[in-house]
PQR file with spaces between the fields and no chain letter, atoms N, CA, C, O and H, PARSE charges and radii, in Angstrom:
ATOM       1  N    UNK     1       0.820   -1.194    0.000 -0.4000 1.5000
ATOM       2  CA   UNK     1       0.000    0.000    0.000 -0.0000 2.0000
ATOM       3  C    UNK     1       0.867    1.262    0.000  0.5500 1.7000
ATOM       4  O    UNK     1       0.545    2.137   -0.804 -0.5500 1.4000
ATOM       5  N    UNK     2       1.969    1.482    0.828 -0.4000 1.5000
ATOM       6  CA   UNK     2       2.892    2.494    0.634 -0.0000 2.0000
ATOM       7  C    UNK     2       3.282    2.580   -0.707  0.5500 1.7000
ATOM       8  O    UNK     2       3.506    3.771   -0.924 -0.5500 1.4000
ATOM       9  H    UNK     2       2.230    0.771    1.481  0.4000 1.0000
ATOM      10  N    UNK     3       3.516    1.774   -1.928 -0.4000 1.5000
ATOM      11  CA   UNK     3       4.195    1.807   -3.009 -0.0000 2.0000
ATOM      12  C    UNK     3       2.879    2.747   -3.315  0.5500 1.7000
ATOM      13  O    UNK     3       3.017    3.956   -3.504 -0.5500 1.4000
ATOM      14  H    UNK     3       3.334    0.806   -1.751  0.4000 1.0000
ATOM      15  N    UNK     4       1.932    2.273   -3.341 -0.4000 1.5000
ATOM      16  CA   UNK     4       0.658    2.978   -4.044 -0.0000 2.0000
ATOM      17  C    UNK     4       0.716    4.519   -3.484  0.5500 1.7000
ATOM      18  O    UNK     4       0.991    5.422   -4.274 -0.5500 1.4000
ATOM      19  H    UNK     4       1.821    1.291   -3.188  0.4000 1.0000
ATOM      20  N    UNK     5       0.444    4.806   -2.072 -0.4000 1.5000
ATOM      21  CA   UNK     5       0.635    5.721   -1.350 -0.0000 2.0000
ATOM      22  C    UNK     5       1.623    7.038   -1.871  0.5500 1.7000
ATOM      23  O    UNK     5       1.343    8.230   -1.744 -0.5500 1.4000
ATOM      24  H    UNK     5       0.220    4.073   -1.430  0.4000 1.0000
ATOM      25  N    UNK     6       3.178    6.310   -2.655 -0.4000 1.5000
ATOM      26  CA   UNK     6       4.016    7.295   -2.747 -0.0000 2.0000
ATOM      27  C    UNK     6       3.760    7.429   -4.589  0.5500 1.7000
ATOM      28  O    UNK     6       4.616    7.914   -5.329 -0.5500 1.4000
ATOM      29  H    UNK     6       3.406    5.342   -2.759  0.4000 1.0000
ATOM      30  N    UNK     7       2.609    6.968   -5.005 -0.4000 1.5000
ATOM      31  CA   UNK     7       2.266    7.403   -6.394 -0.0000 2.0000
ATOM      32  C    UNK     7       1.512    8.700   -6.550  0.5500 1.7000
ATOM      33  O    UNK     7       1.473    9.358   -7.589 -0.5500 1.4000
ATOM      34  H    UNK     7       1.914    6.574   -4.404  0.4000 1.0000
ATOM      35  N    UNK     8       0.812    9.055   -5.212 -0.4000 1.5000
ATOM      36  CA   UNK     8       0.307   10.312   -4.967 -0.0000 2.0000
ATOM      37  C    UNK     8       0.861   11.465   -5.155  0.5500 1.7000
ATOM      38  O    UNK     8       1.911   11.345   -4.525 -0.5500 1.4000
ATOM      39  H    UNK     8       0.843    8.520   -4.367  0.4000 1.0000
ATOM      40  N    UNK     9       0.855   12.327   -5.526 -0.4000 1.5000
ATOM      41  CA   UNK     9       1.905   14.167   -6.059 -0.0000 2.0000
ATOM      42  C    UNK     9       1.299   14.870   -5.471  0.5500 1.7000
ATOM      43  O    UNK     9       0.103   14.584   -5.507 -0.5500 1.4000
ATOM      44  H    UNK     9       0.001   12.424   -6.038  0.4000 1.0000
ATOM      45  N    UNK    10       1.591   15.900   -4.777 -0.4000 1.5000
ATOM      46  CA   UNK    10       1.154   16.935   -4.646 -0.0000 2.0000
ATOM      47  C    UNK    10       2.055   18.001   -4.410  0.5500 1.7000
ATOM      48  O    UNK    10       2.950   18.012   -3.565 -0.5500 1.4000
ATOM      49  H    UNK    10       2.563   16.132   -4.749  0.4000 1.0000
ATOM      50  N    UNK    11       1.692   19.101   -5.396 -0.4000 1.5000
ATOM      51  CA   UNK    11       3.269   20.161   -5.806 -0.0000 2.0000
ATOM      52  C    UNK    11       1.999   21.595   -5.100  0.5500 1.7000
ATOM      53  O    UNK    11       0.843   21.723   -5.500 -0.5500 1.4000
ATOM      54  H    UNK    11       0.965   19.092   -6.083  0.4000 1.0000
ATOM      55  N    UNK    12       2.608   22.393   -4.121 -0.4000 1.5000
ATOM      56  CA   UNK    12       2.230   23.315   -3.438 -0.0000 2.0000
ATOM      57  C    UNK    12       3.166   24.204   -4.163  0.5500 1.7000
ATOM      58  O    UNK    12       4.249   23.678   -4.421 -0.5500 1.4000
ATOM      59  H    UNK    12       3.548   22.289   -3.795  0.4000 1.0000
ATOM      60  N    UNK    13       2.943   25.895   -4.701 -0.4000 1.5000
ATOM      61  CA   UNK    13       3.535   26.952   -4.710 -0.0000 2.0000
ATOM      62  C    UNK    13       3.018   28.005   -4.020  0.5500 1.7000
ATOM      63  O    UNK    13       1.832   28.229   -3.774 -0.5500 1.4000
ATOM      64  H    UNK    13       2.064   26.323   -4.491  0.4000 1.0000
ATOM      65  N    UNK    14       4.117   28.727   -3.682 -0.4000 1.5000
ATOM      66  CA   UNK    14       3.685   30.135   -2.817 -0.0000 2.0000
ATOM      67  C    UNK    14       4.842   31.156   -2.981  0.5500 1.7000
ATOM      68  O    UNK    14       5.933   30.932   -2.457 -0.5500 1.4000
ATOM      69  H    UNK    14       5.080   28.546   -3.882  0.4000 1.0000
ATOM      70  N    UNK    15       4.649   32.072   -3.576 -0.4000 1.5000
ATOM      71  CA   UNK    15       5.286   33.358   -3.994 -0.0000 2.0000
ATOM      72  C    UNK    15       7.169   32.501   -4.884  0.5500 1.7000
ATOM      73  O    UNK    15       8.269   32.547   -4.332 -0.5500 1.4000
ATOM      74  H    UNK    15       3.762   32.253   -4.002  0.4000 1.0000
ATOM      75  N    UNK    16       6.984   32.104   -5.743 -0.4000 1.5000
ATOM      76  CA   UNK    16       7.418   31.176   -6.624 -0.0000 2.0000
ATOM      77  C    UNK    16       8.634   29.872   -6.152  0.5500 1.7000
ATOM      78  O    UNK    16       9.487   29.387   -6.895 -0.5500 1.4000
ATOM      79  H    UNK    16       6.091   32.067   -6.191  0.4000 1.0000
ATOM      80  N    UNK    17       8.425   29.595   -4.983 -0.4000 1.5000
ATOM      81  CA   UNK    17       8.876   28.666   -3.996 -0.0000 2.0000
ATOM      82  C    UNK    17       7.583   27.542   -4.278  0.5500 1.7000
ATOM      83  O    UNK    17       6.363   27.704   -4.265 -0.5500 1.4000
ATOM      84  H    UNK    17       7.732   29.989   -4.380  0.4000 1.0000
ATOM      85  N    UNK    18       8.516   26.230   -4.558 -0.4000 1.5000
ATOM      86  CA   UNK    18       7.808   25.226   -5.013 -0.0000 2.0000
ATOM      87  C    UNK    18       8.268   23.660   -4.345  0.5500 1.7000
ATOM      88  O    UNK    18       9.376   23.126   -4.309 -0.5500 1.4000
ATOM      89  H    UNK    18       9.508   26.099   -4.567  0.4000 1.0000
ATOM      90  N    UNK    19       6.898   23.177   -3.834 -0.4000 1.5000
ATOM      91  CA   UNK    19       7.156   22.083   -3.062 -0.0000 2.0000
ATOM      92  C    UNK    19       6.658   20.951   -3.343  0.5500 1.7000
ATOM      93  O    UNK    19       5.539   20.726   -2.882 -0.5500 1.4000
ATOM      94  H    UNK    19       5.998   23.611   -3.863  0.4000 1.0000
ATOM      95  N    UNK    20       7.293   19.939   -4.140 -0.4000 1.5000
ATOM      96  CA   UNK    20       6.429   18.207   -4.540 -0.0000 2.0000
ATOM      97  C    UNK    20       6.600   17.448   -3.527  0.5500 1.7000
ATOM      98  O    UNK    20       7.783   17.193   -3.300 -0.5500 1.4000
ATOM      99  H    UNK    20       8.203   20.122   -4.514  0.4000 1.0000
ATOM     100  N    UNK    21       5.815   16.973   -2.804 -0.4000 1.5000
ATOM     101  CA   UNK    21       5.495   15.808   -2.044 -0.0000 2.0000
ATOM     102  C    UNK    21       4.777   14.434   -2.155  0.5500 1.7000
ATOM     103  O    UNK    21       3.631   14.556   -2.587 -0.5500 1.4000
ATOM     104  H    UNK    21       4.854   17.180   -2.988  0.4000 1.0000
ATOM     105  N    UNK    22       5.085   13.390   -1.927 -0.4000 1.5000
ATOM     106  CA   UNK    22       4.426   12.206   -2.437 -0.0000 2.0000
ATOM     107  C    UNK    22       3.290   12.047   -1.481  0.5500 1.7000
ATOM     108  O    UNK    22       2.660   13.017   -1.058 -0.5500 1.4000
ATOM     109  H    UNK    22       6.016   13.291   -1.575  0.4000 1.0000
ATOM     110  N    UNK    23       3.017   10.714   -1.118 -0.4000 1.5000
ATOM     111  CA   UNK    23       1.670    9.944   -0.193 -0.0000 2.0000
ATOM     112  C    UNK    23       2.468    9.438    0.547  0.5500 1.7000
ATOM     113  O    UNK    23       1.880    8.729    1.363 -0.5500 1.4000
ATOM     114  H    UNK    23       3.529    9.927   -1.461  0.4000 1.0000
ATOM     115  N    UNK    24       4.079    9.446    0.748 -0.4000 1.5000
ATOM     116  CA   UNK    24       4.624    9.008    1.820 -0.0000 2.0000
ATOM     117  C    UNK    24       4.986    9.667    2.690  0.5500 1.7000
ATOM     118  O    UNK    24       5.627    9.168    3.615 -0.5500 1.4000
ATOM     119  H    UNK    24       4.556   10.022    0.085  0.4000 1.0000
ATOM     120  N    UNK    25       4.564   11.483    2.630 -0.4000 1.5000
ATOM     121  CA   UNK    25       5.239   12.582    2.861 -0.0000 2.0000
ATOM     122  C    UNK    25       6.733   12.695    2.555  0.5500 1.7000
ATOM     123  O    UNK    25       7.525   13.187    3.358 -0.5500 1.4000
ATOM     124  H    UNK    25       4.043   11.888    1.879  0.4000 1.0000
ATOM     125  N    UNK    26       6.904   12.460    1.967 -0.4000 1.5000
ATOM     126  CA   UNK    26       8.293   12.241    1.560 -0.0000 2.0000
ATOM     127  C    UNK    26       8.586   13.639    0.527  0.5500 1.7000
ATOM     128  O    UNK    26       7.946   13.884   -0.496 -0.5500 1.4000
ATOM     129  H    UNK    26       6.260   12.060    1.314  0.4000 1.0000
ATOM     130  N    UNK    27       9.709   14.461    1.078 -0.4000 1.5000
ATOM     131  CA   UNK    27       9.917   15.325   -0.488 -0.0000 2.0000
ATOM     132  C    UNK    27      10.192   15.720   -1.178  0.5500 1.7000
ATOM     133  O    UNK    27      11.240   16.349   -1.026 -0.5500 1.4000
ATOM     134  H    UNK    27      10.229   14.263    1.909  0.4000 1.0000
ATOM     135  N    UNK    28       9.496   15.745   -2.682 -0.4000 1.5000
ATOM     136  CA   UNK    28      10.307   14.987   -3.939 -0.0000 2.0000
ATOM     137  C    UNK    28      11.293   16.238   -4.591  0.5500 1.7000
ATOM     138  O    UNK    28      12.310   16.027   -5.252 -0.5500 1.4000
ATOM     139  H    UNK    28       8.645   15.235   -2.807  0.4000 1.0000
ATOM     140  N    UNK    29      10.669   17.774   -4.195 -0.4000 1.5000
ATOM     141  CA   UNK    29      11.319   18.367   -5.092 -0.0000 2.0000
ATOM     142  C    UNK    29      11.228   19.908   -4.175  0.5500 1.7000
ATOM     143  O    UNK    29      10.213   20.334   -3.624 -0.5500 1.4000
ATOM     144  H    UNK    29       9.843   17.946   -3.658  0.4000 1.0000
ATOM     145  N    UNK    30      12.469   20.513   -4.198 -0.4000 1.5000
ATOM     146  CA   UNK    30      12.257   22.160   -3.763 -0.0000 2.0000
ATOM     147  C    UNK    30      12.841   22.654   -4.350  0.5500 1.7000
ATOM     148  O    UNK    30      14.061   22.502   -4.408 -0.5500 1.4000
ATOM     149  H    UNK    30      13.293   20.166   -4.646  0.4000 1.0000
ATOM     150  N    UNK    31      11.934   23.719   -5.245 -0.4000 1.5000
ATOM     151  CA   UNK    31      12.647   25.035   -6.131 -0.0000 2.0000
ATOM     152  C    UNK    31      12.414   26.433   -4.616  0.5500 1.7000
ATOM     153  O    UNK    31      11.659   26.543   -3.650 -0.5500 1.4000
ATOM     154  H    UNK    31      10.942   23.843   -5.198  0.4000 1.0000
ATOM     155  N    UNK    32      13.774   27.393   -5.320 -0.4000 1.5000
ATOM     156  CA   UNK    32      13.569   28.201   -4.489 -0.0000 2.0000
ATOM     157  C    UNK    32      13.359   29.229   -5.116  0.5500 1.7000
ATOM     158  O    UNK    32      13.044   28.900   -6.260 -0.5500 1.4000
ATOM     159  H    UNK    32      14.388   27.304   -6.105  0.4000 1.0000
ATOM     160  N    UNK    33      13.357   30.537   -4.976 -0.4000 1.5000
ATOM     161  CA   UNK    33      12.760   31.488   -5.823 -0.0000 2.0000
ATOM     162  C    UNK    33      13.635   32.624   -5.299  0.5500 1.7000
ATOM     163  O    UNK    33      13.450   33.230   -4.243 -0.5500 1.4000
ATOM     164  H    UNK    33      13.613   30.804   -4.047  0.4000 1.0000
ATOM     165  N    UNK    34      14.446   32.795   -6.031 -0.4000 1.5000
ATOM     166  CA   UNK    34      16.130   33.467   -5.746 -0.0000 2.0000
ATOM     167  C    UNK    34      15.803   35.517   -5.542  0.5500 1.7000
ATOM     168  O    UNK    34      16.507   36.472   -5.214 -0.5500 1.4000
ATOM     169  H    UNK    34      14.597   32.304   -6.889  0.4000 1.0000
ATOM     170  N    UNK    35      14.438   35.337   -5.939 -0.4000 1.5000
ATOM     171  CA   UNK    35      13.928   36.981   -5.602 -0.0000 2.0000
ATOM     172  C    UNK    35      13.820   37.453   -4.230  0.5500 1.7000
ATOM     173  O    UNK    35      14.055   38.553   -3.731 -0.5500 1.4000
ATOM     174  H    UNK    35      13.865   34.561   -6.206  0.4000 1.0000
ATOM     175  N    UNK    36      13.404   36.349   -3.738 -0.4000 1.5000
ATOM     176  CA   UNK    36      12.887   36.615   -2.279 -0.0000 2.0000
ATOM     177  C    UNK    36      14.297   36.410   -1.573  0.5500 1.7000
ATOM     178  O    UNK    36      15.291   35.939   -2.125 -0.5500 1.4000
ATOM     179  H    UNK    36      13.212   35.455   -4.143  0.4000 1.0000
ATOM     180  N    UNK    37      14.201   36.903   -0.084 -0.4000 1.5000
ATOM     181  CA   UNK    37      15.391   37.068    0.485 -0.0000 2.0000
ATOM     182  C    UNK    37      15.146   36.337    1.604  0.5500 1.7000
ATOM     183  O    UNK    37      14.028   36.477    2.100 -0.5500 1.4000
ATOM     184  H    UNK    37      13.394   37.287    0.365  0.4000 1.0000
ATOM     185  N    UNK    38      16.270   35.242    2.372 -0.4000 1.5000
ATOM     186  CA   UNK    38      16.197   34.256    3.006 -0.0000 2.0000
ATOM     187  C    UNK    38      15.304   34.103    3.667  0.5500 1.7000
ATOM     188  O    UNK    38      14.830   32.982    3.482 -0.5500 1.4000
ATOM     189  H    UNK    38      17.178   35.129    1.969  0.4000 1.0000
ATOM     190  N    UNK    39      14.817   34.632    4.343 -0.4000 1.5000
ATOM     191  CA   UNK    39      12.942   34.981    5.186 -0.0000 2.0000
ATOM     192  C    UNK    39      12.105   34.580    4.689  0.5500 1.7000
ATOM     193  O    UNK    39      11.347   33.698    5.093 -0.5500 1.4000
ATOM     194  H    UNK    39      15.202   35.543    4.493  0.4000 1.0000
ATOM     195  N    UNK    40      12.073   35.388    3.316 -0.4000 1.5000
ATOM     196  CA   UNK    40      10.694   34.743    2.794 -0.0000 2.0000
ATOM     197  C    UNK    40      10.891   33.507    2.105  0.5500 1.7000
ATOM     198  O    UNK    40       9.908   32.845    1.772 -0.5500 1.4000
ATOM     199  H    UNK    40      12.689   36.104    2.988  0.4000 1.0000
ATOM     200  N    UNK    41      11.727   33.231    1.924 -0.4000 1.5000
ATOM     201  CA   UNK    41      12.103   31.994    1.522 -0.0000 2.0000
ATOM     202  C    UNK    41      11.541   30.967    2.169  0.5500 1.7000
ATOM     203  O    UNK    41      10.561   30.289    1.861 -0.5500 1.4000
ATOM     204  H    UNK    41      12.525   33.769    2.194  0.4000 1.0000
ATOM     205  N    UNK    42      12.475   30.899    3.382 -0.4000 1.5000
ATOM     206  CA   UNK    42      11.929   30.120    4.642 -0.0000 2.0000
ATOM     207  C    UNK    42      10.510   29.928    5.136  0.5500 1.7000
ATOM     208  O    UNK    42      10.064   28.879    5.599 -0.5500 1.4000
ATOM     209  H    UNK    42      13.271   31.450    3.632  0.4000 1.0000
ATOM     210  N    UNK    43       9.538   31.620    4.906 -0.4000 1.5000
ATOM     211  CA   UNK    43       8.204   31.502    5.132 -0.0000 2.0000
ATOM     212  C    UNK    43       7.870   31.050    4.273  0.5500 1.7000
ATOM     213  O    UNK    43       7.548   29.893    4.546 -0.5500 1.4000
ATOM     214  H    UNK    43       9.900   32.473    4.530  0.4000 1.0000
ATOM     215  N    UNK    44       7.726   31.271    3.269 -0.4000 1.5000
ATOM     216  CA   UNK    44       7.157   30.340    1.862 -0.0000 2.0000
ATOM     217  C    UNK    44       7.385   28.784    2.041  0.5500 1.7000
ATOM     218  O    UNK    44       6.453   27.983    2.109 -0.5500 1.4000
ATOM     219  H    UNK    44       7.988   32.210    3.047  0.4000 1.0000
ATOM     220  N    UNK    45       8.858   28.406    2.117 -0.4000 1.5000
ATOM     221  CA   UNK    45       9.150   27.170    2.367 -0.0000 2.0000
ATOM     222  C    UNK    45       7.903   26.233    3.264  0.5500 1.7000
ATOM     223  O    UNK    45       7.203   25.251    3.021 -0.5500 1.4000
ATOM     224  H    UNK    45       9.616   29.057    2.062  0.4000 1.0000
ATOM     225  N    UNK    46       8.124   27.276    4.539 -0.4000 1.5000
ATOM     226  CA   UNK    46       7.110   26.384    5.355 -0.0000 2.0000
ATOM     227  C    UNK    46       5.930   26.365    4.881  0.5500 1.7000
ATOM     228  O    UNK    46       5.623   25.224    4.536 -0.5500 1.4000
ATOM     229  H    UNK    46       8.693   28.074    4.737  0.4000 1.0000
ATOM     230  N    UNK    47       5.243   27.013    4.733 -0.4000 1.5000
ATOM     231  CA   UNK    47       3.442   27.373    4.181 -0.0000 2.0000
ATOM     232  C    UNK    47       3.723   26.159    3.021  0.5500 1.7000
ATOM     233  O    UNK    47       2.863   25.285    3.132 -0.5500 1.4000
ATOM     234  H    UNK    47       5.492   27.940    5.014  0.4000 1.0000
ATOM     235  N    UNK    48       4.538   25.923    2.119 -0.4000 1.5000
ATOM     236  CA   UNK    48       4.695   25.303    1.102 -0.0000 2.0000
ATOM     237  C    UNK    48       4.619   23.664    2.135  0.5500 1.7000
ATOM     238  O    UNK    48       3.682   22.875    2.014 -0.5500 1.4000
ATOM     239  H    UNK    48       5.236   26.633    2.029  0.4000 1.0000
ATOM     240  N    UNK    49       5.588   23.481    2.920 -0.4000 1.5000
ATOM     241  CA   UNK    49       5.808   21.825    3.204 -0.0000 2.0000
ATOM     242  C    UNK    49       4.145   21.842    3.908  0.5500 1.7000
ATOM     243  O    UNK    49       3.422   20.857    3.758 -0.5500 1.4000
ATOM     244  H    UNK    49       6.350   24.121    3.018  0.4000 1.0000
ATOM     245  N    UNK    50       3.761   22.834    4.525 -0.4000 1.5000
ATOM     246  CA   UNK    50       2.471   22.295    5.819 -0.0000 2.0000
ATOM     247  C    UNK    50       1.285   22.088    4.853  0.5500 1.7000
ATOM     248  O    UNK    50       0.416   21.230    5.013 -0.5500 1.4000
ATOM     249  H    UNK    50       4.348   23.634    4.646  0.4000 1.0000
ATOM     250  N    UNK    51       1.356   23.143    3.631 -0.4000 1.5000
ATOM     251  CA   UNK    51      -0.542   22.431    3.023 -0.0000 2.0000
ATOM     252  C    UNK    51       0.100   21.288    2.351  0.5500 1.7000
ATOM     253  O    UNK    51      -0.606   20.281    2.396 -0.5500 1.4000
ATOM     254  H    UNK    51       2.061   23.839    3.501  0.4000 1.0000
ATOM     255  N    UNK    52       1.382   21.117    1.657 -0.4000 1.5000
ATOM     256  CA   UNK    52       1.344   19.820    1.258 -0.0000 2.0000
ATOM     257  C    UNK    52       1.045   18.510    1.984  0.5500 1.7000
ATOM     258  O    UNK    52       0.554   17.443    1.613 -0.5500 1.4000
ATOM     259  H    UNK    52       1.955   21.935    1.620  0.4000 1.0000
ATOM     260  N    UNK    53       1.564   19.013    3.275 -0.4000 1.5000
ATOM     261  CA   UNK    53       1.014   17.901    4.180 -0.0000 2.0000
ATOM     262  C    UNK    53      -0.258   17.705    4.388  0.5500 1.7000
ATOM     263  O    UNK    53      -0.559   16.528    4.589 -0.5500 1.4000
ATOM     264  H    UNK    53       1.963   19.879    3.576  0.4000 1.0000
ATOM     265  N    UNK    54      -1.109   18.474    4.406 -0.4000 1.5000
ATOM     266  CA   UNK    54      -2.442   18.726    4.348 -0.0000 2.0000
ATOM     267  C    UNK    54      -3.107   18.088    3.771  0.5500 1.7000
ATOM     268  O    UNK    54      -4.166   17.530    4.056 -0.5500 1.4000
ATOM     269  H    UNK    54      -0.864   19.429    4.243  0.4000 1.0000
ATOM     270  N    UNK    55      -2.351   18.138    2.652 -0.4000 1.5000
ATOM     271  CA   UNK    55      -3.074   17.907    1.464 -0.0000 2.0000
ATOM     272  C    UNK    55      -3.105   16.731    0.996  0.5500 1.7000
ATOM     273  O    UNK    55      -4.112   16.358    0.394 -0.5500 1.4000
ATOM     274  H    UNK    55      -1.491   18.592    2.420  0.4000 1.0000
ATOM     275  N    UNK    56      -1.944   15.838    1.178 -0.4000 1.5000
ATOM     276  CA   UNK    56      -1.974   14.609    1.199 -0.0000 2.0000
ATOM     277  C    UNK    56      -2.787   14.026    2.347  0.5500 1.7000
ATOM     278  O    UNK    56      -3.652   13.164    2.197 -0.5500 1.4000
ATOM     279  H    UNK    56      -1.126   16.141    1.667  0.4000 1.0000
ATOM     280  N    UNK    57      -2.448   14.550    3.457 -0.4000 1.5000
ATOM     281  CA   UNK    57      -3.559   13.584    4.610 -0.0000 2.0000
ATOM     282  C    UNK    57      -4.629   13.483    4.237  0.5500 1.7000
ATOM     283  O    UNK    57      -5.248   12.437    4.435 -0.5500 1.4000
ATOM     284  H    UNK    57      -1.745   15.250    3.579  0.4000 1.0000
ATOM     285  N    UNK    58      -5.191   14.553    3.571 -0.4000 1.5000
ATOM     286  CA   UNK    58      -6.948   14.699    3.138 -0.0000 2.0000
ATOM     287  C    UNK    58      -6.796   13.740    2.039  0.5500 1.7000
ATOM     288  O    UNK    58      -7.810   13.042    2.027 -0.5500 1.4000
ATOM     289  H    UNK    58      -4.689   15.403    3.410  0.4000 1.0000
ATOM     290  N    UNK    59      -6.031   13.414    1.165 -0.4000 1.5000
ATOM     291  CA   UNK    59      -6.246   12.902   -0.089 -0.0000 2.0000
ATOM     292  C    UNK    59      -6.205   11.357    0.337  0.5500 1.7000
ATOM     293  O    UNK    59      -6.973   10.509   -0.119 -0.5500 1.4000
ATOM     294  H    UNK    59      -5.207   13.981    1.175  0.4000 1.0000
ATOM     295  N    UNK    60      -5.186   11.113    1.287 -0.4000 1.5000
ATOM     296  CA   UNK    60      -4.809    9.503    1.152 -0.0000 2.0000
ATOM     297  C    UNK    60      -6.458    9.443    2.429  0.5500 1.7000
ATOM     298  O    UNK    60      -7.298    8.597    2.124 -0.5500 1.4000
ATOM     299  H    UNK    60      -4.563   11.801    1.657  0.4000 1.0000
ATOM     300  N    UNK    61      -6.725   10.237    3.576 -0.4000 1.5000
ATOM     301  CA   UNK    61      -8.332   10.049    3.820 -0.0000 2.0000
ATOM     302  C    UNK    61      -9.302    9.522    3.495  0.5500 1.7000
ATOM     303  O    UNK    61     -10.110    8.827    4.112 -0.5500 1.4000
ATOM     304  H    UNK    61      -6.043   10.925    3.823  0.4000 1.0000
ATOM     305  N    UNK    62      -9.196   10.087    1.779 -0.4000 1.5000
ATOM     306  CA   UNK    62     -10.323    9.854    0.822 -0.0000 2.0000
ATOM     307  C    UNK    62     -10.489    8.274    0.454  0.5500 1.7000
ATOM     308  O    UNK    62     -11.563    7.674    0.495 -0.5500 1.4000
ATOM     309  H    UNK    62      -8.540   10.652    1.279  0.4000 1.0000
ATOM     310  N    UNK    63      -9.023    7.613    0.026 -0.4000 1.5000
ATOM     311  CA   UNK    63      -8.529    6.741   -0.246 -0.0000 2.0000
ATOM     312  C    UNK    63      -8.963    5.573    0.493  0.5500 1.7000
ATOM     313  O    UNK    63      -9.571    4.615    0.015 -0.5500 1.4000
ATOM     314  H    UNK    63      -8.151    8.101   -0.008  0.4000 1.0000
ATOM     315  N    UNK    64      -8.519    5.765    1.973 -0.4000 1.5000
ATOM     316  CA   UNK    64      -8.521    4.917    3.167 -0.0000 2.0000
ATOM     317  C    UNK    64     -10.273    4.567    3.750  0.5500 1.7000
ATOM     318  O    UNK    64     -10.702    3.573    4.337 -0.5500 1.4000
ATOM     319  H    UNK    64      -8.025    6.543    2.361  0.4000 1.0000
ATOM     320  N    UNK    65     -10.972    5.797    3.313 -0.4000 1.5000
ATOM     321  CA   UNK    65     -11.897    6.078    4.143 -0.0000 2.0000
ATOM     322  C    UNK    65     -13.386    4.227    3.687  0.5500 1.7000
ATOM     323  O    UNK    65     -14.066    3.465    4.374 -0.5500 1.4000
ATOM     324  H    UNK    65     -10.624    6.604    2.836  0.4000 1.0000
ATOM     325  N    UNK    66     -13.155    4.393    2.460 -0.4000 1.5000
ATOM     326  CA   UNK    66     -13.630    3.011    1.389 -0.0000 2.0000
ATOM     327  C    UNK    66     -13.175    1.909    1.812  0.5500 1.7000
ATOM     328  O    UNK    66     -13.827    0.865    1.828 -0.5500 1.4000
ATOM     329  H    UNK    66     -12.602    5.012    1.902  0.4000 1.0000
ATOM     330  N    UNK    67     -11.822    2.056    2.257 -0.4000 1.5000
ATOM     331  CA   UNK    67     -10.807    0.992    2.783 -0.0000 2.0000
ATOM     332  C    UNK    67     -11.290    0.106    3.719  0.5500 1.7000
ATOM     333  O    UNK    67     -11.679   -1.060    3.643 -0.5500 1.4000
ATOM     334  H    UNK    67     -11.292    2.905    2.244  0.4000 1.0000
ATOM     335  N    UNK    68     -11.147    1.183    4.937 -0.4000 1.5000
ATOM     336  CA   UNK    68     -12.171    1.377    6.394 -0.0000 2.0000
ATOM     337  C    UNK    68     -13.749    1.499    6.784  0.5500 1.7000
ATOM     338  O    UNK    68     -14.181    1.966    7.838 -0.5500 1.4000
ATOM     339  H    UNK    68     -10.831    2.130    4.998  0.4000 1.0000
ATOM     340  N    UNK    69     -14.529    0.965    5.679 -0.4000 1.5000
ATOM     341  CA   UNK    69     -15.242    0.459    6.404 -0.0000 2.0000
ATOM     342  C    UNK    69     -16.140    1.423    6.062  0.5500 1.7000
ATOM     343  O    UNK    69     -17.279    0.962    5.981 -0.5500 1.4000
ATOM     344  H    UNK    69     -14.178    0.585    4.823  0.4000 1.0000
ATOM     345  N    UNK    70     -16.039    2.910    5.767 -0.4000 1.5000
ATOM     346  CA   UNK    70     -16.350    4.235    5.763 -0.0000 2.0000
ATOM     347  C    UNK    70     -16.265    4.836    7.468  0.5500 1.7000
ATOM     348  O    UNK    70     -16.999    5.730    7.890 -0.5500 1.4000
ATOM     349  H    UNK    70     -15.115    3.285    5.833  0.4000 1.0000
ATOM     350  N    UNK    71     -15.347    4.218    8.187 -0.4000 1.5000
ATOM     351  CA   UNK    71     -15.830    4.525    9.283 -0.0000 2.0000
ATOM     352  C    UNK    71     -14.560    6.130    9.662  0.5500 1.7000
ATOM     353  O    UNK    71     -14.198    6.454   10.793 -0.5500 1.4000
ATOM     354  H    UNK    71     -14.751    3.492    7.844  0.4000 1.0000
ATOM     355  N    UNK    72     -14.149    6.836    8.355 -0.4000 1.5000
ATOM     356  CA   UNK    72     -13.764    8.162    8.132 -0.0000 2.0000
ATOM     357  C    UNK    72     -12.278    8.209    8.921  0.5500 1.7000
ATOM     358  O    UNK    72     -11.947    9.110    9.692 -0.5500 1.4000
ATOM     359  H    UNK    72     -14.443    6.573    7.436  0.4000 1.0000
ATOM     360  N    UNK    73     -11.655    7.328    8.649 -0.4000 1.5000
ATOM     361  CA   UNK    73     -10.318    7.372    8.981 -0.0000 2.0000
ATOM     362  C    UNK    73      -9.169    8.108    8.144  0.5500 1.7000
ATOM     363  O    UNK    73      -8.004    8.081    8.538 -0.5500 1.4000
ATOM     364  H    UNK    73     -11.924    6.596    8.023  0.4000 1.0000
């Protein structure tokens, strides 16, 4: 199920700082965006890793939830 899990993508951008993450949270790719100055970098960075995380939990949710019974895991 993890193999399946890390077939999942999800690429978050925020002020041109770019973040790919799989279904394993695992992550696949960081562009940085050489305009912004180490700060915003870093803020972007984060806002970028946390909805990806987000975003996968909700997605692999969806996944699991059929899995489980519907009992919304």
């Amino acid at each position: 199920m993890q193999d399946a899990f890390k077939k999942e993508i999800i690429t978050i951008e925020k002020r041109g700082v770019i973040v790919t993450m799989n279904g394993n949270m695992e992550v696949e790719e960081v562009k940085l965006n050489k305009d912004l100055n180490i700060e915003e970098q870093e803020t972007a960075l984060k806002q970028c890793l946390n909805e990806a995380k987000n975003e996968i939990q909700n997605k692999l949710a969806k996944i699991m939830g059929p899995m489980m019974g519907g009992l919304g895991f």
